[in-house]
C-alpha positions in Angstrom: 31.3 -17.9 51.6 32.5 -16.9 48.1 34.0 -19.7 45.7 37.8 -19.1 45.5 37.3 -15.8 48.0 36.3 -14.1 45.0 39.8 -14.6 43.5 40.5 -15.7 40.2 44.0 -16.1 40.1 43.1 -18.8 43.4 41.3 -20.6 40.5 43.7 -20.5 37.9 46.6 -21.9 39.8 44.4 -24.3 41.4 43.8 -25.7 37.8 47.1 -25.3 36.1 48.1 -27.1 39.4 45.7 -29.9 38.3 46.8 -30.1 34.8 50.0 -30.9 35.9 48.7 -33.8 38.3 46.9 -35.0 35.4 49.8 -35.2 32.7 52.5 -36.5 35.4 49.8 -39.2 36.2 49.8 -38.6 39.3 46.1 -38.4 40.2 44.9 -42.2 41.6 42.2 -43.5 43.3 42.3 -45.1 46.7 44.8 -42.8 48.2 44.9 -38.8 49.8 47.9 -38.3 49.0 51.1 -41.2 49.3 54.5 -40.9 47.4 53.8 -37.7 45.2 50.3 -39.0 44.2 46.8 -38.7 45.5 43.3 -38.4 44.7 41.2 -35.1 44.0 41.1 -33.6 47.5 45.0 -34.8 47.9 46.4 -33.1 44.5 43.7 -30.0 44.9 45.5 -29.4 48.6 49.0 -30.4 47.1 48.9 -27.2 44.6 47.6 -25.4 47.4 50.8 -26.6 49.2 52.8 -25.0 45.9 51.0 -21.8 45.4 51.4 -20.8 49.1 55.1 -22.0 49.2 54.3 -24.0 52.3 56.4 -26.5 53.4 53.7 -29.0 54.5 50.0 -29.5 54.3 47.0 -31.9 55.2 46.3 -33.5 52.3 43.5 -35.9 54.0 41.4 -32.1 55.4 38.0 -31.4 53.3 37.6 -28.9 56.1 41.3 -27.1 54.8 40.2 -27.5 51.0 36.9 -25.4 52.6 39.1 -22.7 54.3 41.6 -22.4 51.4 38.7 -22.4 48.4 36.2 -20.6 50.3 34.0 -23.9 48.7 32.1 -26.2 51.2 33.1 -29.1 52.5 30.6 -31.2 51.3 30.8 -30.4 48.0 34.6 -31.2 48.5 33.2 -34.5 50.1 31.2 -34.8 47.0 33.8 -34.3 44.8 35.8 -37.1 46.2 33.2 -39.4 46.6 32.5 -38.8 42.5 36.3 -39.2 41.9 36.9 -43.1 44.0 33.6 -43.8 41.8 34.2 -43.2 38.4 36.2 -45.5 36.0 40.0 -44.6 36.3 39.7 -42.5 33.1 37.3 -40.2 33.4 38.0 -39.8 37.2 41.3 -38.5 35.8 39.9 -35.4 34.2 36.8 -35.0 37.2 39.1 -32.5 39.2 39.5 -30.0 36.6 35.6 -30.3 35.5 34.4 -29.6 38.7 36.6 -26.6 39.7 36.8 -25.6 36.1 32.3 -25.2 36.5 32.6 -22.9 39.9 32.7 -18.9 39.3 34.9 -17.0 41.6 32.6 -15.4 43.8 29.7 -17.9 43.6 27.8 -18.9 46.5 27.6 -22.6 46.3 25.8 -22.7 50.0 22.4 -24.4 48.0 24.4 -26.5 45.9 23.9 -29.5 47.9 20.8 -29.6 48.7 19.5 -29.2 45.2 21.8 -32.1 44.6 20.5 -34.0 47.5 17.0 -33.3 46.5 17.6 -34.8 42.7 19.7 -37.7 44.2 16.5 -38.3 46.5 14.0 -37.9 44.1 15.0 -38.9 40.5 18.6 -41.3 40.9 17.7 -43.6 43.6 14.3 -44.2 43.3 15.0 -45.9 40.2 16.9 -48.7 42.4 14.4 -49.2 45.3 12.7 -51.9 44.9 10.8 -51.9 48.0 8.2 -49.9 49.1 9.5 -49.0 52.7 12.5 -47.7 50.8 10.6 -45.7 48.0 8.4 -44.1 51.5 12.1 -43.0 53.2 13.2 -41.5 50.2 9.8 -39.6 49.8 10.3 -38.9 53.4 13.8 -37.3 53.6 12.9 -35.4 50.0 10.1 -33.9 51.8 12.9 -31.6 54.1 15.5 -31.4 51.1 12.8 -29.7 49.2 11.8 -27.5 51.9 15.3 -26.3 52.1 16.0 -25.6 48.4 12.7 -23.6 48.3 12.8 -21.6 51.8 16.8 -21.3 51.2 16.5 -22.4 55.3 17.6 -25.8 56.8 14.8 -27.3 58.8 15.8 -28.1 62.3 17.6 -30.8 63.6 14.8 -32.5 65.2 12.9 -33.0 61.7 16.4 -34.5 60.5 16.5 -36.7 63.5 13.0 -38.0 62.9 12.9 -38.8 59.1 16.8 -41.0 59.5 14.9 -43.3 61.9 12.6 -44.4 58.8 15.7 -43.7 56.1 17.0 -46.6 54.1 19.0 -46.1 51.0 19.0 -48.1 47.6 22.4 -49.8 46.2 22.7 -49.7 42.4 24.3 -53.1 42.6 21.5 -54.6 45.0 19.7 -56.0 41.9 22.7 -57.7 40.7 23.9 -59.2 43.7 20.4 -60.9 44.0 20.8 -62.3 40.8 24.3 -64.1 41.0 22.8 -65.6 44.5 19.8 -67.0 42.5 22.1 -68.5 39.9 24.0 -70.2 42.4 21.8 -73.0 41.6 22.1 -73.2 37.7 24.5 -75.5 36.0 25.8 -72.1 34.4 26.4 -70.3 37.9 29.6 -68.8 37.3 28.9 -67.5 34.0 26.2 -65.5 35.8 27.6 -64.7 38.5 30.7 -62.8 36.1 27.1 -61.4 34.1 25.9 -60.2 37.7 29.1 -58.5 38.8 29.7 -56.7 35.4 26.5 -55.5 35.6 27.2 -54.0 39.1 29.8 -52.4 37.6 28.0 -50.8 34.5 25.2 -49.9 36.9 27.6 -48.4 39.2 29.9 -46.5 36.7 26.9 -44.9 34.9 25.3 -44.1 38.2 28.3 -42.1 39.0 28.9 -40.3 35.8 25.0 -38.9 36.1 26.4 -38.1 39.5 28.9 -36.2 37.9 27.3 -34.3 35.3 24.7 -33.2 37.6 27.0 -31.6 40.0 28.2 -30.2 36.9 25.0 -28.4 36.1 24.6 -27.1 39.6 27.4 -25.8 40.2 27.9 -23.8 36.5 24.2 -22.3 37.1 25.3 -21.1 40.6 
């Protein structure tokens, strides 16, 4: 596949299209697309809608933003998953960064990988905090980087045999232990709001590396 079928004008509607989302205030989190407003897959598949002149559309389809784009699903997974996770802000502007980074023509097919592979190997580790999960992580990295340096995705079986052993890190984990151990201090509450705020911090910044490396990828592709 070629990003935006190796059309430019595809590109440029798609983010004039987006601008206009964005200043009517109409991208929001939590919902495809409901009452003239939706999140970044929803308003990316509504100017579709507009620059096709088509009467309806499924705004809820990552395969359909794949077929019209000529940009992988995933990434369009991706790109959503970014967008429900970033402070209301800066999830605003997200869907005109990340279309705005992809070059008509580019072929994104390694771009998730090589995002899997630094997800794997330099995010999460830093929130394991268990060996077994530091050893899954190694585990699954082992096939991501295979893929990203034979440009070939190993075979189903490997994939089959490293998820038995796969467990995943939560940002938050840490600060949910905490506010349970302070349910037994005089000041429990107070740490319990310290806990949950940190979740969030952890969680926001977490997402806006996220972000910014999908960013990278996709601007180099």
């Amino acid at each position: 596949m070629q990003a935006f079928h190796n059309d430019a004008t595809i590109k440029s509607a798609i983010m004039a299209g987006l601008a206009v989302h964005r200043a009517a205030d109409e991208l929001v989190q939590g919902s495809y697309w409901e009452n003239g407003k939706g999140c970044a897959v929803g308003c990316t598949l509504e100017t579709i809608r507009v620059m096709k002149g088509a009467k309806t559309i499924d705004h809820f389809s990552h395969k359909l933003a794949e077929t019209e784009t000529g940009i992988p699903q995933i990434l369009w997974r991706l790109e959503d998953c970014i967008f429900e996770g970033l402070p209301n802000a800066a999830a605003k502007g997200w869907p005109e960064q990340f279309t705005d980074a992809i070059r008509p023509g580019a072929d994104l097919a390694m771009i998730w990988p090589r995002f899997a592979l630094w997800l794997l190997t330099e995010e999460l580790p830093q929130f394991t905090r268990r060996a077994a999960s530091t050893a899954a992580l190694a585990e699954v990295a082992v096939l991501y980087r295979e893929w990203c340096e034979s440009g070939k995705n190993p075979n189903c079986e490997r994939w089959i045999e490293v998820r038995k052993n796969a467990a995943y890190a939560d940002a938050a984990a840490s600060a949910a232990a905490y506010a349970a151990a302070a349910d037994a201090d005089a000041d429990a509450a107070y740490a319990a709001a310290d806990a949950a705020y940190a979740a969030a911090y952890a969680r926001y910044s977490a997402y806006g590396r996220q972000a910014a490396k999908l960013i990278e990828l996709l601007k180099a592709a």
